[in-house]
N, C-alpha and C positions, 0 to 999 in steps of 0.2 A: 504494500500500500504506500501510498506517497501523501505526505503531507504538507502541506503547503503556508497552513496557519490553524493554529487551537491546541488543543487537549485533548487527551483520550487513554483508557486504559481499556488495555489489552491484555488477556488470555490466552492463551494459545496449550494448549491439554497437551499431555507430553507423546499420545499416541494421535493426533493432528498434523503429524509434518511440522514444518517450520512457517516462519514469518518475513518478510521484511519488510524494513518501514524503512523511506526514504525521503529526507527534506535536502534544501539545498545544498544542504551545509555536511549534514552523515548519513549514513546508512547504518542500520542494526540490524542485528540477525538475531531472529531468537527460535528457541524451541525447547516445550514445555517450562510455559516461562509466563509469571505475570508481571506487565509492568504497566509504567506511565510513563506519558510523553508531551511536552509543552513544547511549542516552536512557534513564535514571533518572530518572523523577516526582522533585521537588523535592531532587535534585541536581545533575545535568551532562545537558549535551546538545554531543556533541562528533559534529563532521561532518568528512570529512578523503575531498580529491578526490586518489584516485593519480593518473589520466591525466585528459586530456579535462577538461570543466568543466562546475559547477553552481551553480547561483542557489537563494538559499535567503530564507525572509520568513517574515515575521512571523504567522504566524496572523491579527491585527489590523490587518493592512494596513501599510502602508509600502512602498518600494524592496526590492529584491531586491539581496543583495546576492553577487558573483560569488567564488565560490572556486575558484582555480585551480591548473594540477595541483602537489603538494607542499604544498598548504596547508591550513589544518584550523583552523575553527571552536570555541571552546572556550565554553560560556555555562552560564550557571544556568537551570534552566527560566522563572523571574520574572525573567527580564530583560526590559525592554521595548522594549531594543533590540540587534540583532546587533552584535558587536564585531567590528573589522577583522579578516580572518585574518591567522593567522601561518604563517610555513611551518618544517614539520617535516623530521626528516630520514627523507626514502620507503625509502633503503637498509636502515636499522636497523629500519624500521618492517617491511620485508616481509621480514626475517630475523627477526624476534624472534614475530611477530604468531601467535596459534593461528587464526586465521581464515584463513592462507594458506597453503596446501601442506599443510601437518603434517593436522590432521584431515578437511581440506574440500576435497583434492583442488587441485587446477592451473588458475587462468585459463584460460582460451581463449587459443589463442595468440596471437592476434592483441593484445589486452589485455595479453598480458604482454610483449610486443615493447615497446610503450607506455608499460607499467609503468617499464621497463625506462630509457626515451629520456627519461621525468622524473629518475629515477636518475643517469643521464648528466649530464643538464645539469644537474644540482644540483653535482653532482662538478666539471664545467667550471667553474660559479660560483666553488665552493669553490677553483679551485687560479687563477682568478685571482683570489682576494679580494673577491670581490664579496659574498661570503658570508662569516659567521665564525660558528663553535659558541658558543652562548648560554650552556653550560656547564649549563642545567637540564634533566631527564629529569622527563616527565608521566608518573605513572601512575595512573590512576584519577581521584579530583578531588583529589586531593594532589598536589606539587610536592615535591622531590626534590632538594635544593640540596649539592653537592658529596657529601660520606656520608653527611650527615644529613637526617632525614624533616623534613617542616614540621611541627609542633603541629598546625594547625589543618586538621582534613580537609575545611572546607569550601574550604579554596583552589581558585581560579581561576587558571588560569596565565594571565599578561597578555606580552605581548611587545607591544616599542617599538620604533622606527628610531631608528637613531644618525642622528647628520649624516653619519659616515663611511662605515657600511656596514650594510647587514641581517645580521640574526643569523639561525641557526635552531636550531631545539628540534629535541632528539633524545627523538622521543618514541616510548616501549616501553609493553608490556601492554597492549598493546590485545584 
């Protein structure tokens, strides 16, 4: 499928074949795979795998690069290269999300068992420490830093490794 501009969360059953989504800017491949996908011409192109995992590249070639479940791609369409993911947090993201349950109905169950088991181990990370809240919430291409908005709505959220531990972003509005 190619998409052009919006949102949308995808499915794809892991005995379905594969997928691919195409906007200007990457291609992803997925199979047995739930995700989500945002793309605004000459603003953000944000990719975020709940379960299962997908490879995403460059329009102009290069490596594919793997996102895996809980983590979410965040770029400018003129980037000309994918930036590491980072991982979000999936529990907030499928409580708060209008693309899940509220207008567009229930996963497959099997998908939301799934959903479910990233959930999980995000939580098991989180209570042994493996994991610590980054403290920034993504919405849209702005960042969101304690109460107050960022100035600048072209921001890109960027996340880094400590030496100590990974962070993650609790990221809403999708």
């Amino acid at each position: 499928m190619e998409i052009k501009q919006g949102s949308f969360l995808l499915q794809v059953p892991k005995d379905a074949g594969g997928a691919t989504i195409r906007t200007a800017t990457v291609t992803a491949a997925i199979t047995g795979t739930t995700t989500m996908m945002e793309y605004n011409p000459g603003q953000w192109i944000k990719f975020i795998t709940l379960e299962g995992k997908a490879k995403l590249r460059m329009n102009n070639g290069g490596d594919f690069v793997e996102i895996l479940p809980g983590q979410m791609i965040f770029m400018k369409p003129g980037d000309n290269k994918i930036p590491q993911p980072i991982m979000i947090n999936v529990k907030k993201l499928v409580r708060t999300s209008n693309l899940m349950g509220k207008d567009f109905g229930d996963l497959r169950p099997e998908a939301d068992v799934l959903v479910k088991e990233t959930i999980e181990t995000q939580n098991e990370s989180r209570n042994q420490g493996e994991v610590t809240p980054a403290g920034v919430i993504v919405g849209g291409p702005t960042i969101r830093k304690d109460s107050g908005r960022d100035p600048n709505p072209s921001s890109v959220p960027t996340q880094t490794q400590t030496e100590t531990s990974l962070r993650i972003v609790d990221y809403v509005n999708y």
